[in-house]
KELUMFI-705493 format. One record per residue (C-alpha): x, y, z. Coordinates in steps of 0.25 Angstrom, whole numbers, padded with zeros to 4 digits, always signed. Layout:
REM KELUMFI-705493
XYZ;...
//
This chain:
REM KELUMFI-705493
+0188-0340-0058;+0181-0352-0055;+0171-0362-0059;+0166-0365-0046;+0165-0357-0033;+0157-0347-0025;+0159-0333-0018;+0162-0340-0004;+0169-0352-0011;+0185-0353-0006;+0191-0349-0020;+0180-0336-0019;+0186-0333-0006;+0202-0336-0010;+0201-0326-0020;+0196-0316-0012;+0207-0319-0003;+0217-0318-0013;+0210-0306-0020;+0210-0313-0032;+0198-0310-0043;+0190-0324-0044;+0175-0328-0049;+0171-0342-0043;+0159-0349-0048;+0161-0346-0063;+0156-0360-0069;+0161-0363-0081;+0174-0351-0080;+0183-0363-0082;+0177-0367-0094;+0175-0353-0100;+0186-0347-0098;+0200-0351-0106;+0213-0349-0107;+0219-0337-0111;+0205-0330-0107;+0206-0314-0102;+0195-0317-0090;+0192-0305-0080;+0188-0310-0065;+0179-0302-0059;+0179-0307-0044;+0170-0295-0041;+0161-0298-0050;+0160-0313-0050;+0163-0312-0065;+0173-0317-0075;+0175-0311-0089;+0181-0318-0101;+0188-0311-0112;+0184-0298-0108;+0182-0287-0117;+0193-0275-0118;+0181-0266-0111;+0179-0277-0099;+0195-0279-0097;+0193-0263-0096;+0183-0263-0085;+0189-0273-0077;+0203-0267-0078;+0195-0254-0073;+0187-0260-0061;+0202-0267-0057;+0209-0254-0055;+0194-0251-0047;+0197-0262-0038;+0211-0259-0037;+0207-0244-0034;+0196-0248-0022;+0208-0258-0016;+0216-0246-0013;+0203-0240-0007;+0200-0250+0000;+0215-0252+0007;+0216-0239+0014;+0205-0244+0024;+0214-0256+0029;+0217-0247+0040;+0204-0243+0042;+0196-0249+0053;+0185-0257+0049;+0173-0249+0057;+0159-0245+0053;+0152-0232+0052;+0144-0234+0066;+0159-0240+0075;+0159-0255+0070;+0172-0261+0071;+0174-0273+0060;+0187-0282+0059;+0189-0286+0046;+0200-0296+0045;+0204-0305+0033;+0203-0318+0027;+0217-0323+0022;+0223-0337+0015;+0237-0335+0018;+0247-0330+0029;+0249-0321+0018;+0237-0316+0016;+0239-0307+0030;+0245-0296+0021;+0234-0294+0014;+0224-0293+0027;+0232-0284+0033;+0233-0276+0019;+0218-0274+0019;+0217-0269+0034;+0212-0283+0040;+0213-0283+0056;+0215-0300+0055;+0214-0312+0047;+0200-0318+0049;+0202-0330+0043;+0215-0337+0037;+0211-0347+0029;+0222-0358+0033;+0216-0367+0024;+0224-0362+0012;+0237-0368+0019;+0232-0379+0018;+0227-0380+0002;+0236-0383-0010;+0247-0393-0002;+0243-0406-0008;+0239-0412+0006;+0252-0408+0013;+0247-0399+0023;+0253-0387+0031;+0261-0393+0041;+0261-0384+0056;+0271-0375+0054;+0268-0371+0041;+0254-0368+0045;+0260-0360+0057;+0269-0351+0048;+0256-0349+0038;+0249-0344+0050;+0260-0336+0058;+0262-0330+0043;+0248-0325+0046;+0250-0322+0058;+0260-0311+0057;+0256-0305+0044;+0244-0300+0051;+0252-0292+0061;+0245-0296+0073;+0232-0296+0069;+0224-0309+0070;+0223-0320+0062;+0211-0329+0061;+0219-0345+0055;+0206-0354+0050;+0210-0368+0051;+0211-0375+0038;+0197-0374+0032;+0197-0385+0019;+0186-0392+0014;+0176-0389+0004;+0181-0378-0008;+0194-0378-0001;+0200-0392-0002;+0212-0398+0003;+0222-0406-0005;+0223-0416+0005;+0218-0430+0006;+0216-0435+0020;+0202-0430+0019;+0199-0429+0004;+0188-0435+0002;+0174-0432-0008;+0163-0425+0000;+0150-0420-0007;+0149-0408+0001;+0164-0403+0004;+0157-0390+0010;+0151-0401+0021;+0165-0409+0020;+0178-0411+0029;+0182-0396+0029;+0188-0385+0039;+0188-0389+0053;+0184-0403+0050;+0193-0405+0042;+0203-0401+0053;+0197-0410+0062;+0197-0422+0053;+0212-0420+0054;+0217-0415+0067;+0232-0417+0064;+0232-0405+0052;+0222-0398+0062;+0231-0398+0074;+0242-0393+0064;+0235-0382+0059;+0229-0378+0074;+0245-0379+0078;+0250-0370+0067;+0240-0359+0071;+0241-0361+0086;+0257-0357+0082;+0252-0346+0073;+0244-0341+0082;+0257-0337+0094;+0260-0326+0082;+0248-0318+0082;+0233-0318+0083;+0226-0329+0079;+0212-0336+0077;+0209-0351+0075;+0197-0351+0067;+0192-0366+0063;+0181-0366+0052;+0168-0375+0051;+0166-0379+0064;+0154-0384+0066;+0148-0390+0079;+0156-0394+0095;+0165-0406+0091;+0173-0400+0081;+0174-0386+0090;+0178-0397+0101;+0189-0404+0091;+0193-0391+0085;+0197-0385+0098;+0203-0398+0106;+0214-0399+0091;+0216-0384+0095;+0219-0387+0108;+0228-0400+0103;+0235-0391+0096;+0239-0382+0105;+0242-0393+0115;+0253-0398+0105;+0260-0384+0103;+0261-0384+0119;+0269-0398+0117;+0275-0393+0106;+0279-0381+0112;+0275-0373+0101;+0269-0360+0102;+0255-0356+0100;+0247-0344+0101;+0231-0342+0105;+0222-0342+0095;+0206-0338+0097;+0199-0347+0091;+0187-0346+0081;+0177-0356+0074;+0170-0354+0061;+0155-0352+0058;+0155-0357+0044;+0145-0369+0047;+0129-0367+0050;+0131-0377+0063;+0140-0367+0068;+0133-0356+0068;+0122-0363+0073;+0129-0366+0086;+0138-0353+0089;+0137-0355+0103;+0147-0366+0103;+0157-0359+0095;+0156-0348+0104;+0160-0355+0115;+0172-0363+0108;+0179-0351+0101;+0184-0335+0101;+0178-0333+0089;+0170-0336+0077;+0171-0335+0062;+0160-0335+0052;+0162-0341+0037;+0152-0336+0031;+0157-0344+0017;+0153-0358+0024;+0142-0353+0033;+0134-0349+0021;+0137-0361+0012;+0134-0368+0023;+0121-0362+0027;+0114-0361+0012;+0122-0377+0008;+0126-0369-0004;+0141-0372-0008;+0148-0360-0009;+0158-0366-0019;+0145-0369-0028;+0142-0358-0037;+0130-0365-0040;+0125-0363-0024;+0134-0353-0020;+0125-0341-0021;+0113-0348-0017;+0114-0338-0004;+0120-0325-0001;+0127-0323+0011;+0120-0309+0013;+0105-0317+0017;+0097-0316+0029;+0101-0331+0033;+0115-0328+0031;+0117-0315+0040;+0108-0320+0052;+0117-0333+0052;+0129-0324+0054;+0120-0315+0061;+0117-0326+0072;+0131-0330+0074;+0137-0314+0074;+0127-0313+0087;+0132-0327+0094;+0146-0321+0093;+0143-0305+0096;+0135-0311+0110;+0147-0320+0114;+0156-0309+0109;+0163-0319+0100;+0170-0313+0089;+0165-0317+0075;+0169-0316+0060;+0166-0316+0045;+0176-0325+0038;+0169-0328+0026;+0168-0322+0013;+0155-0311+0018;+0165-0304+0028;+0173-0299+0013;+0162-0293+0007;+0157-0278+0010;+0142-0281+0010;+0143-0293+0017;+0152-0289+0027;+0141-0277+0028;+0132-0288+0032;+0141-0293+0042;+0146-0281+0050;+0130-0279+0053;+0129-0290+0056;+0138-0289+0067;+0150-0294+0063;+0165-0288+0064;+0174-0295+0060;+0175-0299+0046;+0187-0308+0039;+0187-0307+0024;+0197-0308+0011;+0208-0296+0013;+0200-0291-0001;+0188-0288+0009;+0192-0282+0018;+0192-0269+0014;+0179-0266+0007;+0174-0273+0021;+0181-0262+0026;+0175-0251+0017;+0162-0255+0021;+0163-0257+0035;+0170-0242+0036;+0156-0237+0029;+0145-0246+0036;+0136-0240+0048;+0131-0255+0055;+0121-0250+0064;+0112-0244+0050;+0116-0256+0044;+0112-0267+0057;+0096-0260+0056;+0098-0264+0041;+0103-0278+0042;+0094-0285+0051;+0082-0283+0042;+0089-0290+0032;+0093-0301+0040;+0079-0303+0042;+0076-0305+0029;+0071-0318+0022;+0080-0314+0008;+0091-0325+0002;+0100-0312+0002;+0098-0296+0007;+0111-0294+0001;+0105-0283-0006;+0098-0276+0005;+0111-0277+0012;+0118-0270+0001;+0108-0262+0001;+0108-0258+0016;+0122-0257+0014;+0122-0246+0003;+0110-0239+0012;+0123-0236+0023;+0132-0233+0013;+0140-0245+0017;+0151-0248+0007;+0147-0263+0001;
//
């Protein structure tokens, strides 16, 4: 439980990951509750109880053996193929925070990891940093739990609500959303960049792998971020150290970005949408903010043409394309996504199979007719008439 936050904010999304129950946003939770307290966390619900009542321990205790009781459910599709009523194939993969979340993606039927955070290597060392090789066995640990199946390595992406504990760029910013974070961080310091890119270049010569780099923004740092690449692979050469290919993907988490698809296009195999940023981003409302956090809903007109528009550039380049963020987890949002095209989806392992459900129950041609009414809507949200289209096809949201 926390004072501060949002859904999207990085301790919403770690808890998911880690399947652990947690309300972000509470206010003044610190000050209310005290030790000692009986507290139910209803991470569902986006409710904590304090010193609940017999009856209210009661329920709760019932609804856990519910959940418990639609998990098993749940698990015997992970061998299912994830394809809709009407022939549409949809890869759903994972999003983990350690090599040795790969159990769990494979546990829940996942055909990839779609996003490894590396950034969490990095967090908690008191400014000594992952040297090369143990990066490269962190990611080679990855590597082989997934069987041969790909794996999708972020560079580190800190900055913001994830800060790290080292001081060669602390520094105060106003706007640490807007700050030194993610790639330009990496760039401001090309020596633990070119470690990293070294560690997964290795990794890489153990299975399938895919460079992602995150909030890239315009040519110059595509031009920098693909000459240290480069570097880095020079120097295994001399080191005689090897390496395996990687394909090579950008993020789209910044309005610039997706403003100028066409020269990420041309630079890379693929791209990687985060919705968590690109929305933040597009409405200036902090997602860490409660205060601002819900001032839009991902499910609005503005929203799904934006990812609409980019969805399009990609299909008539035939450039594969992803959901990364938080929407790709959610059953009617990842409704809205398959309709609008989009079949590859990365979410927390906990998503996956409720995606799955509804993706085994959805018709998208019925569906498509549906949609692009709503997207021309001039509404702050139709997340009910998508529900309600949903419910209308007896999709399973």
């Amino acid at each position: 439980v926390t004072d501060v936050g949002g859904k999207t904010s990085h301790t919403a999304i770690v808890a998911r990951s880690l399947d652990i129950p947690a309300v972000v946003g509470a206010r003044s939770a610190s000050q209310l509750i005290r030790q000692d307290d009986w507290i139910i966390i209803d991470g569902d619900a986006g409710v904590v109880l304090v010193s609940p009542s017999p009856i209210i321990l009661a329920e709760y205790g019932f609804k856990q053996r519910q959940a418990e009781v639609e998990r098993e459910r749940l698990s015997r599709l992970r061998h299912t193929p994830a394809v809709t009523l009407d022939g549409q194939k949809v890869e759903l993969l994972s999003n983990i925070e350690m090599p040795e979340d790969a159990v769990s993606a494979l546990g829940v039927g996942s055909v990839g990891v779609g996003l490894f955070r590396s950034e969490f290597l990095f967090m908690g060392r008191q400014g000594h940093l992952p040297d090369e090789e143990a990066q490269y066995q962190a990611y080679r640990r990855a590597v082989d739990g997934m069987n041969g199946l790909p794996v999708t390595i972020r560079t580190v992406d800190v900055g913001a609500d994830k800060p790290l504990d080292d001081t060669r760029h602390e520094a105060s910013h106003l706007n640490p959303a807007l700050g030194l974070r993610a790639i330009r961080w990496c760039l401001a310091d090309p020596a633990m960049f070119l470690t990293q890119l070294r560690a997964i270049l290795r990794a890489a010569a153990h299975g399938q792998v895919n460079l992602l780099i995150p909030m890239l923004a315009h040519g110059s740092e595509i031009r920098q971020t693909l000459a240290l690449i480069d570097q880095a692979r020079q120097e295994l050469d001399r080191r005689g150290v090897a390496y395996g290919p990687v394909r090579l993907g950008a993020m789209i988490e910044i309005p610039a970005a997706a403003l100028c698809l066409r020269l990420f296009l041309k630079h890379f195999d693929f791209l990687s949408i985060g919705t968590n940023d690109l929305f933040q981003y597009m409405y200036a409302a902090d997602r860490t903010n409660p205060l601002v956090s819900d001032r839009y809903d991902p499910l609005s007109p503005p929203t799904l043409r934006a990812l609409q528009t980019i969805q399009k550039a990609c299909a008539d380049t035939g450039t594969p394309v992803s959901i990364c963020g938080e929407l790709a987890g959610r059953p009617l949002e990842a409704f809205a996504l398959i309709v609008l095209g989009f079949t590859r989806l990365s979410a927390p392992a906990g998503g996956v199979g409720p995606v799955k459900r509804m993706i085994l129950s959805a018709d998208l041609s019925a569906a498509r007719r549906g949609m692009a009414v709503l997207l021309g809507s001039s509404a702050g949200s139709v997340r009910g008439e998508i529900e309600s289209l949903a419910r209308k096809l007896n999709v399973a949201v």
